[in-house]
C-alpha positions as CSV (number, residue, x, y, z in Angstrom):
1,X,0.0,0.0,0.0
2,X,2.7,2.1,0.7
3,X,4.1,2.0,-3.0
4,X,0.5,2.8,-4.1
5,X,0.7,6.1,-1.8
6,X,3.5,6.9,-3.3
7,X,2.5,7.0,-6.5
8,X,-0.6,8.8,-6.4
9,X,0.7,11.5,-4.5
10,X,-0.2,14.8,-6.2
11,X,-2.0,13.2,-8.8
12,X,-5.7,12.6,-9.7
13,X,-4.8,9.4,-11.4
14,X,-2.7,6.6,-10.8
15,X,-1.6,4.4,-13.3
16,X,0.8,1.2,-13.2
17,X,2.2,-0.3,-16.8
18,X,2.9,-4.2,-17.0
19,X,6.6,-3.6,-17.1
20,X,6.7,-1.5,-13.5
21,X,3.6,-3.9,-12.2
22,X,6.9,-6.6,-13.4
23,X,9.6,-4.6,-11.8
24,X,8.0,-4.3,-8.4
25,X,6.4,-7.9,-8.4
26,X,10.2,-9.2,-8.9
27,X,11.3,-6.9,-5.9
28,X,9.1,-8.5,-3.3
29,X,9.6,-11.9,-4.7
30,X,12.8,-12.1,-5.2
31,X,13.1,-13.0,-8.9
32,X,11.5,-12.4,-12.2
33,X,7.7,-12.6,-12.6
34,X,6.7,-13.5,-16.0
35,X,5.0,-11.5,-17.9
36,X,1.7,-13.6,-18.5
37,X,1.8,-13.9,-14.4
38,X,2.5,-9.9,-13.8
39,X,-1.0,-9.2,-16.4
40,X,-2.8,-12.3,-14.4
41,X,-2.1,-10.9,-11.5
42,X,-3.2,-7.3,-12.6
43,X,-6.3,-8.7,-13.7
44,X,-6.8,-10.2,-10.3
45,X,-5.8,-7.2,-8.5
46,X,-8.7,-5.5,-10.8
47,X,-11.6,-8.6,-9.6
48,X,-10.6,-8.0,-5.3
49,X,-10.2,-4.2,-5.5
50,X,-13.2,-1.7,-7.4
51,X,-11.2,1.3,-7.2
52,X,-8.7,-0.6,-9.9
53,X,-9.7,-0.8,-13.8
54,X,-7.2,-3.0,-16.3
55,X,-6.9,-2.5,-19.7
56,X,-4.3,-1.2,-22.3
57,X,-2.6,1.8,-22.9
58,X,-4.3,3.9,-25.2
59,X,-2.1,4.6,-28.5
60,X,0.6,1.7,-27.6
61,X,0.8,-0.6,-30.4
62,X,2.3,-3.2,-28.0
63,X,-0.8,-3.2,-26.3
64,X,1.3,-2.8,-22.9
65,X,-1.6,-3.7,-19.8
66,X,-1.5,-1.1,-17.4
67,X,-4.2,-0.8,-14.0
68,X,-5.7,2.2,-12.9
69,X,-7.5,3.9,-10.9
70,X,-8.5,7.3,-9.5
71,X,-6.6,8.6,-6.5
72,X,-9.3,9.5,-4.2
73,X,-11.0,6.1,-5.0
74,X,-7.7,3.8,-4.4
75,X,-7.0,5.7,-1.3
76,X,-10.5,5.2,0.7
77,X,-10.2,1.2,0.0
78,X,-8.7,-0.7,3.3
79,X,-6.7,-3.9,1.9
80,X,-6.6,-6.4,4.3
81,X,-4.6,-9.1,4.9
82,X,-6.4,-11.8,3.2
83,X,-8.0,-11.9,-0.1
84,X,-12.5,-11.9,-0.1
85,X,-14.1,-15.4,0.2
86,X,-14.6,-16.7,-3.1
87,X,-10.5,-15.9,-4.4
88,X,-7.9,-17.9,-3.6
């Protein structure tokens, strides 16, 4: 949560491409993430949180996945430490 904080600070938007979703997913496990599992994992992230929206980033050819979400939205949700009933 803290990383998220960080990024939205002074912005009205937050957004997070693949490749840092990739880069930060390898930090706190300790080696690479795939990509398929990094844009799995977004797509997860998108199901548990309602703040969060998943798609593309508009005018890349790659068709890089990004997540996003407004700032004041993604800063009233409380993550816990577990995921809802129904996600595993």
């Amino acid at each position: 949560m803290d990383h998220i904080k960080t990024l939205a600070e002074g912005k009205e938007k937050v957004a997070l491409s693949s490749p840092q979703a990739r880069q930060y997913l390898a930090g706190m496990e300790g080696k690479p993430v795939s990509r398929r599992d990094c844009i799995r994992a977004l797509h997860r992230a998108e199901m548990i949180c309602p703040a969060l929206i998943c798609g593309h980033t508009p005018g890349d050819g790659r068709a890089t996945a990004r997540i996003i979400a407004e700032t004041r939205d993604l800063l009233s949700v409380s993550f816990g430490n577990g995921l809802p009933r129904g996600y595993s």
